[in-house]
C-alpha positions in Angstrom: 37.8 39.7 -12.6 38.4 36.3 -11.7 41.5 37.2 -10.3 40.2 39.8 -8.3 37.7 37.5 -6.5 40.3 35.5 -5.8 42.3 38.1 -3.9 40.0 39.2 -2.2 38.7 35.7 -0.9 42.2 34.9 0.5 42.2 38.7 1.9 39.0 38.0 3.7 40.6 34.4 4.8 43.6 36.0 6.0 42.0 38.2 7.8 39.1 35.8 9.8 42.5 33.5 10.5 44.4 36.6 12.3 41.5 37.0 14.4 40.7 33.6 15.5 43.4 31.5 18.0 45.4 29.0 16.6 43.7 26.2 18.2 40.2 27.1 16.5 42.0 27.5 13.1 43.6 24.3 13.5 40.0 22.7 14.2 38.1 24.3 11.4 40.8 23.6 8.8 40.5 19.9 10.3 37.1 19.7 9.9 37.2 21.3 6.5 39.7 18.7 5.3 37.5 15.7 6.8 34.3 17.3 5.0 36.2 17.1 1.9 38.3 13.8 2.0 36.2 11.3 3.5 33.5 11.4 0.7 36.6 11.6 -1.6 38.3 8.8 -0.2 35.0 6.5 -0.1 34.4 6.9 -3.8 37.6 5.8 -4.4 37.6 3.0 -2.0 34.2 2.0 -3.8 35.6 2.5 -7.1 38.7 0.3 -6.2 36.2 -2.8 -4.9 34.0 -2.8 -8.3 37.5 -3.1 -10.1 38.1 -6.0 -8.4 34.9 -7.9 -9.1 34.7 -7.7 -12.7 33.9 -11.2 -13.9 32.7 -11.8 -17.9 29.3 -11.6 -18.9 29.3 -15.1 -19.8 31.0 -18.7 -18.7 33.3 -19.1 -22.7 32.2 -22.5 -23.5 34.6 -23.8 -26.5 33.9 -24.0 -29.8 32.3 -27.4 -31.7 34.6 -29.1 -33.6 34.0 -28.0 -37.4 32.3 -30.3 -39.5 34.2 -32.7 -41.6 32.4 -31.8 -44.9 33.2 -28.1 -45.5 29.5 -25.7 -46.1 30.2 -25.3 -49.9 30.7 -28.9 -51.1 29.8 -31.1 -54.1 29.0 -33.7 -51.7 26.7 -31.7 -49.4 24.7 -29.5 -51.8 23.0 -32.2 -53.3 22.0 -34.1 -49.9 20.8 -31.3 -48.4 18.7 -30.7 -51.7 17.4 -34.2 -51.4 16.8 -33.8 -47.4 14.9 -30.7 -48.1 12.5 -32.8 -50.8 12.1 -35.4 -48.4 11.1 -33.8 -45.6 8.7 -31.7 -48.1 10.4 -27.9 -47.8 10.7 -27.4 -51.1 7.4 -26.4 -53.1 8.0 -25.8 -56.8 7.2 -22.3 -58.1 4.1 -23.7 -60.3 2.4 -24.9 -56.7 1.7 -21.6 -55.8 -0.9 -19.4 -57.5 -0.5 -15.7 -57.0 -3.7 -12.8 -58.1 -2.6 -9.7 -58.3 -6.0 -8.7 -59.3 
C-alpha cells in the first residue's frame, strides 16, 4: 500500500514538473530546500554552541588533608567519649523515664 502511495506521489510530481518551465521548477525546489535546511541547519548550529559552553556544576575544591589519628582508634574512642561527658551529650539510660501506660 505504502508502496503504491509512493508511486503515485512521484507520478503526480513528475507530472506538475513536465508542465511547469524549468525556471519555476528550479525556484520551487529552491525554496523547498531553504524551508527545509535553514531550521535544520540552526538546530545544529544551536546545538554546536551549547557543546561548547559546558562548564561543571561546581568550582572542585581539593580535598582536606586526612586526619592524623585514623576514625577507629584506641586513642580517639575514649576522648571523644570523655568530650561527649563533658560537654553533657551523654545521658545515661536510668535518666530517662519512659510510661507506656
Amino acid at each position: 500500500m505504502r508502496e503504491f502511495k509512493f508511486r503515485a506521489f512521484l507520478a503526480r510530481a513528475d507530472d506538475v514538473s513536465s508542465r511547469m518551465s524549468n525556471r519555476r521548477l528550479l525556484i520551487s525546489w529552491l525554496l523547498v530546500t531553504a524551508v527545509i535546511a535553514v531550521p535544520l541547519l540552526s538546530v545544529w548550529q544551536v546545538a554546536l554552541a551549547a557543546g561548547d559552553e559546558v562548564r561543571p556544576l561546581k568550582n572542585q575544591t581539593p580535598i582536606a588533608q586526612s586526619p592524623a589519628t585514623p576514625v577507629l582508634s584506641a586513642r580517639r574512642v575514649p576522648q571523644t567519649l570523655i568530650d561527649l561527658i563533658s560537654a553533657g551529650r551523654v545521658q545515661g539510660g536510668s535518666s530517662r523515664s519512659t510510661n507506656f501506660d
